[in-house]
ChimeraX commands (.cxc) that place a marker at each C-alpha (Angstrom):
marker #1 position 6.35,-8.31,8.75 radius 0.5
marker #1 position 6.21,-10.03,5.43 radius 0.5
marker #1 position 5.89,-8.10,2.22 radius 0.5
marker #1 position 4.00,-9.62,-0.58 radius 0.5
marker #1 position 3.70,-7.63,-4.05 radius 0.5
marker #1 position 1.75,-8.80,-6.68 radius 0.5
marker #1 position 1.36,-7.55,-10.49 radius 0.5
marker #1 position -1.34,-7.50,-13.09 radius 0.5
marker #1 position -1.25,-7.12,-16.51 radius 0.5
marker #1 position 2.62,-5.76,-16.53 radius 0.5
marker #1 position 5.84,-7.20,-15.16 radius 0.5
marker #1 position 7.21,-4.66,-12.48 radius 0.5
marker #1 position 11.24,-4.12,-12.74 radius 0.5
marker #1 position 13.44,-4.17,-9.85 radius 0.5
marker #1 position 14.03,-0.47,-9.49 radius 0.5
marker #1 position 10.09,-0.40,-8.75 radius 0.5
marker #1 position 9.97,-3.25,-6.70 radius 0.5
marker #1 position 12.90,-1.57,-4.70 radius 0.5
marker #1 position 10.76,1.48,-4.49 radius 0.5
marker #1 position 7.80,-0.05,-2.81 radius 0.5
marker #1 position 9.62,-2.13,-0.45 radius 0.5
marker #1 position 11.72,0.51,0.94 radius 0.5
marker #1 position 8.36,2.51,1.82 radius 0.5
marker #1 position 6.28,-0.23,3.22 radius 0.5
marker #1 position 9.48,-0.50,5.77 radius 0.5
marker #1 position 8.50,2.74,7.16 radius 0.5
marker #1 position 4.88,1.55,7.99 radius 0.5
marker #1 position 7.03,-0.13,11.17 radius 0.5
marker #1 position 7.43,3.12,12.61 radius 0.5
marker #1 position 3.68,3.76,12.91 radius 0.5
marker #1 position 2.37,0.43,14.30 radius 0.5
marker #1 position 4.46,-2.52,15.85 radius 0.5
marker #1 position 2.57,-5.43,15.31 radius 0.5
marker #1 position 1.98,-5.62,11.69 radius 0.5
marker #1 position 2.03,-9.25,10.63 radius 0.5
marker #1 position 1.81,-9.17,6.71 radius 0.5
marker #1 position 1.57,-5.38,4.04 radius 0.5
marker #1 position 0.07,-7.02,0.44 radius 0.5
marker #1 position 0.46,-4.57,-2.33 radius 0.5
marker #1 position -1.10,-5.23,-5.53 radius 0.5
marker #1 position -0.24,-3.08,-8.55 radius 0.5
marker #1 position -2.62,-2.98,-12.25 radius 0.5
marker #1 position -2.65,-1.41,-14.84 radius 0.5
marker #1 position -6.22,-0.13,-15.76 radius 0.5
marker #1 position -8.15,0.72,-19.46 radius 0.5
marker #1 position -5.39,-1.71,-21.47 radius 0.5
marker #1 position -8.11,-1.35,-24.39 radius 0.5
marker #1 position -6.98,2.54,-24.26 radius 0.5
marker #1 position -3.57,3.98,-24.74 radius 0.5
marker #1 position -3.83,6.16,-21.50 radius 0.5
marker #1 position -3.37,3.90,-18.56 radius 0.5
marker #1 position -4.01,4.39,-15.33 radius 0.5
marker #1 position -1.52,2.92,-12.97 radius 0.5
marker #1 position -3.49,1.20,-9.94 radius 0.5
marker #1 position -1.97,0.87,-6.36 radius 0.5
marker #1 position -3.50,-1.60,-3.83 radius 0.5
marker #1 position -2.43,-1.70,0.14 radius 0.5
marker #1 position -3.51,-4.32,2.63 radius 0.5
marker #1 position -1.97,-3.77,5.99 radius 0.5
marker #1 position -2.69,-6.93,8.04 radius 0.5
marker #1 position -2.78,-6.20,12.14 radius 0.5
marker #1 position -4.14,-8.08,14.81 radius 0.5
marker #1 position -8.05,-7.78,14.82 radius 0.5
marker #1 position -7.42,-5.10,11.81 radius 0.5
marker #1 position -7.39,-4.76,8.60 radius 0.5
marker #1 position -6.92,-1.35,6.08 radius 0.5
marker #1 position -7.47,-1.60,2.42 radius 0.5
marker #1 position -6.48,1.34,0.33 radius 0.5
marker #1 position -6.73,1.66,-2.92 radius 0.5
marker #1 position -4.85,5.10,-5.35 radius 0.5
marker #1 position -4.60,5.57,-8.92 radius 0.5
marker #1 position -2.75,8.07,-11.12 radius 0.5
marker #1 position -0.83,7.95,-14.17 radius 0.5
marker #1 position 2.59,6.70,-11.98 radius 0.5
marker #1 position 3.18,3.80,-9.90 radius 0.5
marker #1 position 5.12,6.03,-7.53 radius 0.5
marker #1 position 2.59,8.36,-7.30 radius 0.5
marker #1 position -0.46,5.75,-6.72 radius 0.5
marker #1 position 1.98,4.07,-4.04 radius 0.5
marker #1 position 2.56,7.22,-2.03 radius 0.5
marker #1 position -0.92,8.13,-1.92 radius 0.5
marker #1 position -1.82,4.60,-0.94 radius 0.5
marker #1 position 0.96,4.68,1.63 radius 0.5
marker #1 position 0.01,7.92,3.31 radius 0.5
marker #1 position -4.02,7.10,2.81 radius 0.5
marker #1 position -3.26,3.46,5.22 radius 0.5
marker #1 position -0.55,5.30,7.49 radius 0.5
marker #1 position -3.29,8.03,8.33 radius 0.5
marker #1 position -6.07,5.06,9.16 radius 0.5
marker #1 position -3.37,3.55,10.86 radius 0.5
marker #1 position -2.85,6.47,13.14 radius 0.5
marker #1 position -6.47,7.15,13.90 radius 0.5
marker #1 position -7.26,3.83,14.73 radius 0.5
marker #1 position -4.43,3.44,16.98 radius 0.5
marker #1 position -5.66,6.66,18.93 radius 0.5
marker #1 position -8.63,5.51,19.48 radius 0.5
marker #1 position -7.26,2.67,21.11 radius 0.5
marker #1 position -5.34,4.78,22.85 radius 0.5
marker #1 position -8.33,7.13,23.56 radius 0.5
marker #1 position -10.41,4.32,24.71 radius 0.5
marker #1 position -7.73,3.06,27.48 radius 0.5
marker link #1:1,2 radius 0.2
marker link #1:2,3 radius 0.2
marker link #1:3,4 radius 0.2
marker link #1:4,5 radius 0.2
marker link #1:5,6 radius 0.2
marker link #1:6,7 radius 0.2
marker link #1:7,8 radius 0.2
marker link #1:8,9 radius 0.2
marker link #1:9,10 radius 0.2
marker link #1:10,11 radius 0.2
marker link #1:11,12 radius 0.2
marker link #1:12,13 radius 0.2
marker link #1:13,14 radius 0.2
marker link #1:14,15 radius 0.2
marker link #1:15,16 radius 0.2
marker link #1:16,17 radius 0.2
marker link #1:17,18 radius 0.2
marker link #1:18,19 radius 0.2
marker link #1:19,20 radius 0.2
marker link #1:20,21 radius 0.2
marker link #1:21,22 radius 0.2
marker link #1:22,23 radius 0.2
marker link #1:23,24 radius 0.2
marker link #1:24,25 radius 0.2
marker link #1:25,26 radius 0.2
marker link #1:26,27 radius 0.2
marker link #1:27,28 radius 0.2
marker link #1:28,29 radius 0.2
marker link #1:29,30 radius 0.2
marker link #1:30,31 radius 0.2
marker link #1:31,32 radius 0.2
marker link #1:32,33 radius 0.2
marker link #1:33,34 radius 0.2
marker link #1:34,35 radius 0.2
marker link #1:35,36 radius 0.2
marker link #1:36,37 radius 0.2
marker link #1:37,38 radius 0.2
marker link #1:38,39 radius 0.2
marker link #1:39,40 radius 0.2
marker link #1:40,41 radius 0.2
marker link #1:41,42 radius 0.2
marker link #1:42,43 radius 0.2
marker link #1:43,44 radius 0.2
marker link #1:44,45 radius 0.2
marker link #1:45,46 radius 0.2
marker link #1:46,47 radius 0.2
marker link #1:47,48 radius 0.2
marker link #1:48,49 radius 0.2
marker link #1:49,50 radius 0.2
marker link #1:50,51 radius 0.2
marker link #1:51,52 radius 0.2
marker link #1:52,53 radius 0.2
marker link #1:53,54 radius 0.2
marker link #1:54,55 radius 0.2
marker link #1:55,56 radius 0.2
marker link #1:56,57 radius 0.2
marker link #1:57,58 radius 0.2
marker link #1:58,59 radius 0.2
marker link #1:59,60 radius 0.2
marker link #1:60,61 radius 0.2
marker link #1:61,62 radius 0.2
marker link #1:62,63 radius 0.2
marker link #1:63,64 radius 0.2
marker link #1:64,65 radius 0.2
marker link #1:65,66 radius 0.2
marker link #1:66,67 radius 0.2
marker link #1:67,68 radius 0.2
marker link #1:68,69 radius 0.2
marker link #1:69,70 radius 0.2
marker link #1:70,71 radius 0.2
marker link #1:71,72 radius 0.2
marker link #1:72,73 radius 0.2
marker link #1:73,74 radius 0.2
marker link #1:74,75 radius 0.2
marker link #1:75,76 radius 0.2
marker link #1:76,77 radius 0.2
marker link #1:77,78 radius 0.2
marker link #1:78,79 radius 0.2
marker link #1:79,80 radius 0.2
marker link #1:80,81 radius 0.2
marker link #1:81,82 radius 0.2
marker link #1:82,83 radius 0.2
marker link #1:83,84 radius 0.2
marker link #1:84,85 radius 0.2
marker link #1:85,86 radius 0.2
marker link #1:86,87 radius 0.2
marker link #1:87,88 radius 0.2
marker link #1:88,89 radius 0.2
marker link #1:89,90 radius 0.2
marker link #1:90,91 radius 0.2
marker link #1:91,92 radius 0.2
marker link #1:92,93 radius 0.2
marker link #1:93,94 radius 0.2
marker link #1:94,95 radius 0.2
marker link #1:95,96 radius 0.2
marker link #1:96,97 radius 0.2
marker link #1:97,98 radius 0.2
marker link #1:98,99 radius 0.2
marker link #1:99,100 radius 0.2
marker link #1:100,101 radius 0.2
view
């Protein structure tokens, strides 16, 4: 599985970058073929002083994709709500599957 973050409009520092990676390595436990997890983070309304912090999953799988897209006023918080959002369509897709055999 290869990890690819991406930033826009900031430069992320290693402790987030850390973050994010160790999560995404827990996606292994809920599907065994993932080939690639994108993650794309933004920050949103630069014109204003609030910003909100923009988390983007794509979890590449054979014949699937999820998309999942979170934002709050934290990285962190916009990741885990992006993580948990893809590991639940993860799950139900994967019992159907299962249902269907």
């Amino acid at each position: 599985m290869t990890v690819d973050i991406q930033t826009h409009r900031f430069d992320a520092d290693a402790k987030l970058l850390a973050f994010i990676e160790k999560k995404v390595e827990k996606l292994n436990q809920f599907h065994d073929r993932i080939i690639r997890v994108e993650v794309y983070l933004q920050l949103d309304n630069v014109v204003h002083k609030i910003k909100d912090k923009i988390a983007e999953i794509k979890v590449y799988i054979p014949r699937h994709n999820f998309f999942v897209k979170c934002s709050s006023k934290s990285f962190e918080e916009s990741f885990d709500s992006a993580l948990e959002s893809v590991i639940n369509q993860i799950k139900r897709k994967k019992e159907k599957v299962n249902a269907v055999y």
